[in-house]
N, C-alpha and C positions, 0 to 999 in steps of 0.2 A: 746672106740675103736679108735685107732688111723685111719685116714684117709687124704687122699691127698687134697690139698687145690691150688685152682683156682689159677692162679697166671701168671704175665708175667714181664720178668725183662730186665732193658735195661743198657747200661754203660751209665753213666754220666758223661762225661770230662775223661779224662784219670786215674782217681784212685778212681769212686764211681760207685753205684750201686743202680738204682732205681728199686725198685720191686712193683709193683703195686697190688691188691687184689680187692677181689669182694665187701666188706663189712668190717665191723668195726671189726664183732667177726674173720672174717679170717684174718684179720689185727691184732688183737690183738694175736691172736696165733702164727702167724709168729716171730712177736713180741717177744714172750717168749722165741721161740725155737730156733730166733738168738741169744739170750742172753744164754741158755743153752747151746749151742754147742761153743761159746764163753769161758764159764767159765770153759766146758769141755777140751778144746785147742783142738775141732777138727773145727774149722772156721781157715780159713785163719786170718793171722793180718788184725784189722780195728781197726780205730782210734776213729769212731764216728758211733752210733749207733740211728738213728734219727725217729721215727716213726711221719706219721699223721694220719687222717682221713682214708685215705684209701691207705694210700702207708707206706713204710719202708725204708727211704735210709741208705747204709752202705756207709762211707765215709773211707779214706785211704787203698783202697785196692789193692792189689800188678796187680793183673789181673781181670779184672770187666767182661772180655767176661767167662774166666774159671768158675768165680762163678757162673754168670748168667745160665749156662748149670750145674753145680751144683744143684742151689736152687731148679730149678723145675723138682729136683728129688728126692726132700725133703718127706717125711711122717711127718707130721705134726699136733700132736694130738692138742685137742681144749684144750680150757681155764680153767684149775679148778678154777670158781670163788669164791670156798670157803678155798682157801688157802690163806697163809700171812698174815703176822702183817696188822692194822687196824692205822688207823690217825682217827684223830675224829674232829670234824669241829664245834665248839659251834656253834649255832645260834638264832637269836630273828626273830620268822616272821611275820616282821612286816615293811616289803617290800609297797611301792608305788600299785604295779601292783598283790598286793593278792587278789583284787577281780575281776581283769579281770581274771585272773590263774582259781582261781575260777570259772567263770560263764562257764568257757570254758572245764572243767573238772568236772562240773553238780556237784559240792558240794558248800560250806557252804566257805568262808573265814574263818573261824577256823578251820577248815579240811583242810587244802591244806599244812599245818607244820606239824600234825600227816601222812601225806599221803607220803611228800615228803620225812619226817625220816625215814621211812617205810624200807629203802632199804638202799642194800648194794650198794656204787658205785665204779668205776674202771677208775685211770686217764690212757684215752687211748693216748696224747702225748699232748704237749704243744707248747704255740703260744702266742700271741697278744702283751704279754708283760713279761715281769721276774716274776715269780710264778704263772703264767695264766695257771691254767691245766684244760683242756676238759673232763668231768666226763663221763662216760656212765653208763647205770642200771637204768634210767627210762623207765617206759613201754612204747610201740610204741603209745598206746593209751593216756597218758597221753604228748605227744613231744606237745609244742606252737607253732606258730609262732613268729618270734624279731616284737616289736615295730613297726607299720607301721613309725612313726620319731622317731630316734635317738635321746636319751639325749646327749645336749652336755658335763654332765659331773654327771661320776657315782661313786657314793664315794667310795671310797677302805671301803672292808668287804662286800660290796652287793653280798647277796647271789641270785644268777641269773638261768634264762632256757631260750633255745633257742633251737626251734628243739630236737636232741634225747640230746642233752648233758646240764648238769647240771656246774654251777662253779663260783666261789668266786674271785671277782676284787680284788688281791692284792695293786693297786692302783688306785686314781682318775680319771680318764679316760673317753673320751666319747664311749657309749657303746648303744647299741640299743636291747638288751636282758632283760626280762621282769624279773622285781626286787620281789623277793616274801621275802627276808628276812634279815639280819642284822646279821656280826659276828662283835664280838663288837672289839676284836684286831686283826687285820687283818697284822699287824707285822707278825708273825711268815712266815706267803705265802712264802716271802721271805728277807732273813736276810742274806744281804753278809757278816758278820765276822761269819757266821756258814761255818764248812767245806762243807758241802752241803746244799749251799744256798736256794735253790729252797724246800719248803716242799712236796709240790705235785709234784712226776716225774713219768713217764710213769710204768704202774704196781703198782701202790700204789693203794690199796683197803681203801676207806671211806665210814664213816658214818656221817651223823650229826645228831647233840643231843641239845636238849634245852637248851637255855644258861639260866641263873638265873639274866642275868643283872648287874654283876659284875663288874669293871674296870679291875681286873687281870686278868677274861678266859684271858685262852691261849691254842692253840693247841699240841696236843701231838703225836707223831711220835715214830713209832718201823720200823725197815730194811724193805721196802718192799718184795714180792717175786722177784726176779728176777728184782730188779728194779736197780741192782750194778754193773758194770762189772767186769771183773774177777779181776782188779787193783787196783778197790775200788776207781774208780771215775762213777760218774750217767751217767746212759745208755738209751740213746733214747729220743731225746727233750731237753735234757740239756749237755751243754758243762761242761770240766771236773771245772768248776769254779762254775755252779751250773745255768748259766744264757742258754737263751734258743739257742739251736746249729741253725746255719742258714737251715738248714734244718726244723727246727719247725717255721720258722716264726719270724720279729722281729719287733719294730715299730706299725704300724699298719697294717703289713701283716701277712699272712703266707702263706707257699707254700701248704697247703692241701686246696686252693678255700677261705680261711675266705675271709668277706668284711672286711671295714676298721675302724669295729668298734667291730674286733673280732669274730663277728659271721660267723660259716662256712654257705656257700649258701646253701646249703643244709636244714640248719635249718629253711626257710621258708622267706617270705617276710620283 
């Protein structure tokens, strides 16, 4: 059933439009239904379609006060998260931090890779760095908190959790996100001579699957839902080059709260 979703919207500079939300699932649905009314050509032109945490900016738009009184008059169904092609994420888990993950989720360090593959996840926008997507689809009861200290430096492919969100360091980086596991090529994240650089962009539905320890895994990628705008450049978190729009974040920011080691505040200490 479709229903109206919480929502307050403000201009931002003379051609953008921040819309703000209650949560991540009304963010992610908003999310959708800018991209669908986009693809539909009943949105106004916008140039850039940016989601975080909990907000949605739409960047280049003709009049930001008209849409703003538009949007929240939107009906807005929720998220079918059993639609769209699937990316699949090899992994070894055999992370640093599997038996804290562990002790903290009252299983076994051999359980915490059957537990974690368990689920379907959802990149809800992206930040910290070029192919750094923020997963959501772990249970509330299973969210950690980040590292009380920060590594100063986490190898590209650590497969990481912090708080509600799951996600794989494209690169070396320091990061303060509790490491449960190991993709062994962590290349594919992101590859600027691909037309769409970024593998994970906002709307991409993943899984991960045990890797065999191979030197070739590699990840594999079909169109997400709604993850395209209607020109066929990537919508929401990524610029039309594949790398992350100033809206998602860039460096060691981003504008949905992260600290400066990627993790949103949110995700705990």
């Amino acid at each position: 059933m479709t229903v109206s979703r919480p929502l307050t919207a403000y201009p931002a500079g003379r051609h953008a439009l921040l819309v703000e939300l209650s949560d991540a699932e009304h963010t992610a649905a908003f999310h959708t239904e800018v991209l669908r009314r986009r693809a539909a050509g009943s949105l106004p032109p916008v140039t850039e379609v940016v989601p975080g945490a909990r907000t949605v900016l739409l960047d280049g738009v003709p009049d930001p006060e008209a849409l703003a009184r538009r949007v929240t008059e939107w009906e807005v169904p929720p998220v079918a998260h059993d639609r769209g092609d699937v990316v699949e994420i090899p992994v070894r888990y055999d992370g640093p931090d599997l038996a804290d993950v562990a002790a903290l989720w009252g299983v076994g360090p051999g359980e915490v890779g059957a537990r974690h593959a368990s689920f379907t996840y959802r990149v809800a926008f992206c930040g910290f760095a070029p192919g750094f997507g923020y997963l959501t689809g772990l249970p509330a009861h299973l969210n950690v908190p980040r590292r009380s200290t920060p590594r100063t430096r986490v190898p590209a492919g650590a497969v990481a959790l912090a708080g509600p969100y799951s996600a794989v360091y494209p690169r070396a980086t320091p990061g303060g996100w509790q490491l449960i596991g190991t993709m062994p090529d962590p290349r594919p994240l992101w590859d600027p001579a691909r037309e769409r650089a970024a593998l994970l962009t906002p709307g991409t539905r993943v899984r991960f699957v045990t890797a065999d320890g191979t030197a070739d895994v590699t990840a594999t990628k079909s169109t997400p839902e709604d993850g395209t705008s209607a020109d066929g450049t990537p919508a929401g978190g990524t610029a039309a080059d594949g790398r992350p729009a100033d809206g998602a974040g860039r460096g060691r920011t981003a504008t949905d709260g992260s600290a400066a080691d990627g993790a949103p505040r949110e995700a705990g200490a």
